[in-house]
C-alpha positions in Angstrom: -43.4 -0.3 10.3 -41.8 2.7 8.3 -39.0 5.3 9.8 -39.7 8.3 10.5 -39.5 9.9 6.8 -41.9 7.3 5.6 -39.5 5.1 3.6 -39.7 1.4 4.8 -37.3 -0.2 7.9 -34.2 -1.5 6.7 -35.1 -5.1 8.1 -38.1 -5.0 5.6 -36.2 -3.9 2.9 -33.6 -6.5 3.7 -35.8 -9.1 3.6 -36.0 -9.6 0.6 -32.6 -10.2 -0.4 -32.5 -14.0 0.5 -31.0 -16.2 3.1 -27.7 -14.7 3.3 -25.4 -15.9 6.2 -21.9 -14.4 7.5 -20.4 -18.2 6.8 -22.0 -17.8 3.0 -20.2 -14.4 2.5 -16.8 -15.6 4.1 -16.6 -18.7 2.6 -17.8 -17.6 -1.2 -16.8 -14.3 -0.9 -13.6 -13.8 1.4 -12.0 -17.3 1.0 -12.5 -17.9 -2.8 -11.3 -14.2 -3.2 -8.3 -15.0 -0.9 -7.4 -18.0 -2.7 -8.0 -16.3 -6.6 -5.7 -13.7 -5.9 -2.9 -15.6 -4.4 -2.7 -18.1 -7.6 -3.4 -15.5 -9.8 -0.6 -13.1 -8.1 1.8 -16.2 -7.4 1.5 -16.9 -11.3 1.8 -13.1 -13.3 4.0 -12.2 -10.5 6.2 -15.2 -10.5 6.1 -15.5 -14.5 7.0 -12.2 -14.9 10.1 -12.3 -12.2 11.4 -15.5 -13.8 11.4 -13.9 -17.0 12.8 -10.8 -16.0 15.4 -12.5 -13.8 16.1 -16.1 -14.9 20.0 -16.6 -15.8 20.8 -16.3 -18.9 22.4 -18.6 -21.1 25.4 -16.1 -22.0 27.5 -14.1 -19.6 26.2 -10.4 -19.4 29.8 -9.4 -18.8 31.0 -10.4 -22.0 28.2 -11.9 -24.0 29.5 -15.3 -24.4 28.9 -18.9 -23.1 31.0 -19.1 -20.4 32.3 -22.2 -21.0 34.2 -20.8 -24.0 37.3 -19.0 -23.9 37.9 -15.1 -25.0 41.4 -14.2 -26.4 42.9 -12.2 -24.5 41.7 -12.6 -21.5 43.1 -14.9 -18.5 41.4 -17.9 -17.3 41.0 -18.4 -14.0 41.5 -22.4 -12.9 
């Protein structure tokens, strides 16, 4: 049967799309795109923070190690 402007019924037209279930487009579409950007997220984003952010191996207050003593300044200890 067609609509009333003569193009074909959208279950006809549908019909042809194949056996496409709500559990096939949750479970390979929703869950695997779930999944993908959590990884992919937990990896740039967590790369990049660790990079940005991981302690350094000098002191940013006075750019040495801070195991070695600066003259002129007092240890505390």
């Amino acid at each position: 049967m067609s609509g009333g402007s003569g193009s074909p019924s959208p279950v006809r037209h549908r019909r042809g799309l194949g056996d496409f279930s709500l559990g096939d487009y949750l479970i390979w579409n929703e869950i695997l795109t779930v999944i993908g950007n959590l990884v992919g997220g937990l990896l740039f984003v967590g790369l990049t923070m660790y990079a940005t952010h991981a302690r350094p191996g000098l002191s940013r207050r006075n750019g040495v190690s801070p195991d070695v003593e600066v003259p002129g300044k007092a240890t505390v200890g």
